[in-house]
C-alpha positions as CSV (number, residue, x, y, z in Angstrom):
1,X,0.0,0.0,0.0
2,X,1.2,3.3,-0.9
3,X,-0.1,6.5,0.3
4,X,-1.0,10.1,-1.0
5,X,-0.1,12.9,0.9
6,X,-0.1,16.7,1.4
7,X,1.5,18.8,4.0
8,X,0.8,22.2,4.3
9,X,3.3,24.5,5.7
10,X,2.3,26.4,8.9
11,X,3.9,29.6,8.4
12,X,4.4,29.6,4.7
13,X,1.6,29.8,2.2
14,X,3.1,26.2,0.8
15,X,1.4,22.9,0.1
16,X,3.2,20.4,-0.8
17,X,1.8,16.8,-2.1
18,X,3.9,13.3,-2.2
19,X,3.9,9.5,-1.8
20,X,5.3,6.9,0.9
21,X,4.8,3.8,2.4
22,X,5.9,5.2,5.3
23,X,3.8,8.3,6.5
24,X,5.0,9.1,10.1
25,X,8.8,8.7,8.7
26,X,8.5,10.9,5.8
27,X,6.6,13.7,7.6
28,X,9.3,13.5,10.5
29,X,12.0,13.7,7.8
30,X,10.0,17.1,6.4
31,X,9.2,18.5,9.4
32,X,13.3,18.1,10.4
33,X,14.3,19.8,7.1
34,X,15.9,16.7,5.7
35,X,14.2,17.3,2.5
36,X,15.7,19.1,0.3
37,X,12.3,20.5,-1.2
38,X,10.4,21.3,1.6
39,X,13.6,22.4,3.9
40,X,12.6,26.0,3.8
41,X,9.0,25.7,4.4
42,X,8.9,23.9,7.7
43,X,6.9,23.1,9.7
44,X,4.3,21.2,8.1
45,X,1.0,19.9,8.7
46,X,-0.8,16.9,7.2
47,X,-3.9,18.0,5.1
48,X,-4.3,15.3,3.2
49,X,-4.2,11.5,2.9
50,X,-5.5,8.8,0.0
51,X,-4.5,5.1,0.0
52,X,-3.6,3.4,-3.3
53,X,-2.8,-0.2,-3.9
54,X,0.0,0.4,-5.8
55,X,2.8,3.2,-7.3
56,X,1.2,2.9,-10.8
57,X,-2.0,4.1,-9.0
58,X,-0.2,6.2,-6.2
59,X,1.4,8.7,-8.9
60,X,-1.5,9.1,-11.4
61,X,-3.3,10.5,-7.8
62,X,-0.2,12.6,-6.9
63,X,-0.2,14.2,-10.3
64,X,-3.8,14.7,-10.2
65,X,-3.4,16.5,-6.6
66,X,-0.2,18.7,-7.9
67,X,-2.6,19.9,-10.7
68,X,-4.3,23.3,-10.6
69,X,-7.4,22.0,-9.4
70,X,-6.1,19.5,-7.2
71,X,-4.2,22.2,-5.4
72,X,-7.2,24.5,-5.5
73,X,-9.1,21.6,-3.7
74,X,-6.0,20.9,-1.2
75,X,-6.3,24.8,-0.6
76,X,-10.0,24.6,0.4
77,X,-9.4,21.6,2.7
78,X,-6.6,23.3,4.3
79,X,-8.0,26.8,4.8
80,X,-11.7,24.8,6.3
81,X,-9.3,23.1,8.7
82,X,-7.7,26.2,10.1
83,X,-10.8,27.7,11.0
């Protein structure tokens, strides 16, 4: 099982969207700055989460969410979150 995430940053106005198998690692590794994408943008929040069976599946669903309307829908469930 592979998994589809987002973070959103909680400073910044930066979401970012991957995939693991491993959730509580990777967001550790974020959150530390030991990724070399997000580094700057720390500390993050999860937003987001979808399950997929596989990576075939998994990346077809991360491209989808790091479109322009998957981020516009990643904005809205961030921004009904913080209030």
């Amino acid at each position: 099982m592979i998994l589809v995430y987002a973070i959103s940053s909680i400073e910044k106005n930066y979401i970012y969207v991957g995939m693991t198998a491993d959730l509580d690692e990777r967001l550790k590794r974020h959150n530390a700055g030991r990724e070399r994408t997000t580094r700057f943008y720390a500390p993050f929040r999860l937003i987001y989460t979808e399950e997929c069976s596989d990576r075939v599946a998994a990346r077809k669903r991360e491209k989808y969410w790091k479109s322009g309307v998957g981020k516009e829908q990643l904005r809205q469930y961030r921004n009904k979150n913080i209030s």
